[in-house]
N, C-alpha and C positions, 0 to 999 in steps of 0.2 A: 956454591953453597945455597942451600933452602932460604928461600924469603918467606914468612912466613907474615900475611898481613892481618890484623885483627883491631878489633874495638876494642873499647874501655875495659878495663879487669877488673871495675867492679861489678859488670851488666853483663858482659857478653858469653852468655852461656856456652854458645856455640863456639868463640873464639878460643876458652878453654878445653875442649875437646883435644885439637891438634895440637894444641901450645904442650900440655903433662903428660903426652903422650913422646913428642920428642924429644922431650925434657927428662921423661923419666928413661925413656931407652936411649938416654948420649947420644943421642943423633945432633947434627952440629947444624945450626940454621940462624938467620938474623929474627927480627923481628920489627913488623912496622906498625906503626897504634895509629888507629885512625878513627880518635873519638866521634861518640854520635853526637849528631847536630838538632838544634832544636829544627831548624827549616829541613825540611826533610825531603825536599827539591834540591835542595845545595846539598844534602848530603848523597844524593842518587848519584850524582852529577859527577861527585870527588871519587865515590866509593868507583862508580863506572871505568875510570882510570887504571883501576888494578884489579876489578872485577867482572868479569862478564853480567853477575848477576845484581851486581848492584849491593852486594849482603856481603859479609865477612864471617867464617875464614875464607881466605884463598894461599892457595900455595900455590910459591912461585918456582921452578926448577928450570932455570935456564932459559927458553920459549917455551917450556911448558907451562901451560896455569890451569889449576887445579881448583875447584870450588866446591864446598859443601865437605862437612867433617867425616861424614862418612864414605866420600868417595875420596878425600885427602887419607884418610888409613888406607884404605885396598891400594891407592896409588905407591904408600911408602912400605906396604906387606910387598909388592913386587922387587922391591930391592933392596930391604934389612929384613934378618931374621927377626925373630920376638914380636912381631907387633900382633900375630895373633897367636893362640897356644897351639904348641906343637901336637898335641894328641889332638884326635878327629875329630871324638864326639864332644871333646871339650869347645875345639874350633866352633862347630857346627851351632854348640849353644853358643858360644858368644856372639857369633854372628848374630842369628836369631836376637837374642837380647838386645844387642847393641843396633838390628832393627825394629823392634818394639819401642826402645826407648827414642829413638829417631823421629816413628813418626805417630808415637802415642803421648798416654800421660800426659793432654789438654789441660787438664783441673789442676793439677800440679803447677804445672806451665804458666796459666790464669793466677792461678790464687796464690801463686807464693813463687815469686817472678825472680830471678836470682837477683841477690844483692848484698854483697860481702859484708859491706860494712853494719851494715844493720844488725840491730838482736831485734824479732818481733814476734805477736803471735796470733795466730788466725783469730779473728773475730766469730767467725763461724766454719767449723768442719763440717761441711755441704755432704753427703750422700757420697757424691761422683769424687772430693776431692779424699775423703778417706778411702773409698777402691783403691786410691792410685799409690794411696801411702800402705794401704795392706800388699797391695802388687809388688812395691817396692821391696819390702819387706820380704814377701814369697819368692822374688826372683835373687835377692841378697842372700840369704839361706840355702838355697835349691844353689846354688854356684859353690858355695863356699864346703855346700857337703859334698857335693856330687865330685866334684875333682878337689880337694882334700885343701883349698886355702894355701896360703894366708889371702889369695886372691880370687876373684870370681873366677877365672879359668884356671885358676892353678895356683904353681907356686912364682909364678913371677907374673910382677905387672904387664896388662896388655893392652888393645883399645877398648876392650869391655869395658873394664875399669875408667878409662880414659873418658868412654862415653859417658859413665854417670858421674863422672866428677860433679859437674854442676849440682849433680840431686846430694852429693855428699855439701855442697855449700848451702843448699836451700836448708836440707836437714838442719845446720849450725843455726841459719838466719832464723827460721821458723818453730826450732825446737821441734821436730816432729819424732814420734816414738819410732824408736826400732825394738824390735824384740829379735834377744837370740843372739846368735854369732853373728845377724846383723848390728846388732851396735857397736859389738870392735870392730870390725871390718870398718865404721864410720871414725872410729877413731884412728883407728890404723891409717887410711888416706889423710885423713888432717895432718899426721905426723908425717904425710911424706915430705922429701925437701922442696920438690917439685909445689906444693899443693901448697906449701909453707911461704915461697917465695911469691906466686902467684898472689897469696893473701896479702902479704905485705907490702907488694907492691900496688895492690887495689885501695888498699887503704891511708899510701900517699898520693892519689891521684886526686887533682885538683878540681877537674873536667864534672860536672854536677849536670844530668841531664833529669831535669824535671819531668817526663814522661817516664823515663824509670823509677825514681822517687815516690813520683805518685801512684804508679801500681803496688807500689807495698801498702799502703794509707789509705789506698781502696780497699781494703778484704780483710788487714790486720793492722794493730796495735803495737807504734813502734815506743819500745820498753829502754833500748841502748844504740847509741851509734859510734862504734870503735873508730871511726876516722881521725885521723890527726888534723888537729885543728890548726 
């Protein structure tokens, strides 16, 4: 079975990538939490153990190990159906998208750093961080018409999706506007169970890393914090 290694589920963007992505397509895998550490020498040191890169996710298959969420999907596209859309030009965009989102959308990323529990809201919408929320927006639309929904590639969830989960949490954390058939589609992923489970297990996590905490309190004004106390 898959090992699937990952960090905190209230921080780790990237971790949620490959976690609702196997989760939404029943693929059968464990899962190992490997919170962050305020020393971040001790935490190189720990992650190094199961990571070549030092970062999280990694997936483990056997002696295989896998690193980074976007080469952990193409790894699990060579041996389950579903993970990208069956039609070409739908594939072709999600690809595309799901590298755009990979290795773009800095100001997004900057200003409104994932964080489940929190309700907050930007102090200031910067130039560069409304592009990334119109972008959002234009490529949430442009998916949802072009291959008919209810999902970016189609009609069933895939790693497109997968990839922007995180921006569907930021959206929650930060209230950021969608327009159009982008705001159900933001509803729609909240509702899924996958996306459901995720939340609720971020929000019993005890583990508080004050370097993530403090990027929200850099940039925005925090209004609610759903954690259980």
């Amino acid at each position: 079975m898959y090992i699937l290694h990952i960090a905190n589920k209230n921080y780790s963007s990237w971790s949620l990538r490959p976690w609702i992505l196997l989760r939404q397509l029943d693929i059968a895998f464990d899962e190992e939490m490997h919170p962050f550490q305020a020393d971040i020498q001790a935490q190189r040191e720990q992650f190094l153990a199961f990571s070549p890169s030092a970062k999280v996710p990694v997936l483990q298959d056997g002696q295989t190990v896998v690193w980074d969420s976007l080469a952990i999907a193409e790894y699990l596209a060579e041996a389950h159906a579903g993970v990208w859309p069956d039609d070409r030009a739908a594939r072709a965009w999600a690809r595309a998208a799901s590298c755009e989102m990979h290795s773009g959308f800095a100001h997004l990323r900057e200003r409104c750093t994932m964080n489940c529990a929190v309700r907050a809201r930007p102090k200031t919408v910067t130039a560069p961080l409304q592009a990334d929320i119109e972008r959002i927006n234009t490529l949430f639309n442009e998916g949802l018409s072009r291959f008919g929904g209810p999902f970016l590639g189609g009609a069933t969830f895939t790693a497109v999706d997968a990839m922007f989960a995180p921006v569907i949490f930021r959206i929650q954390t930060y209230g950021l506007p969608m327009q159009g058939a982008a705001a159900d589609y933001v509803a729609r992923m909240l509702a899924l169970s996958g996306m459901q489970q995720w939340y609720a297990q971020a929000l019993q996590e005890r583990e508080i890393d004050e370097a993530h905490e403090q990027d929200v309190g850099r940039y925005s004004d925090i209004i609610a914090d759903e954690r259980q106390k």
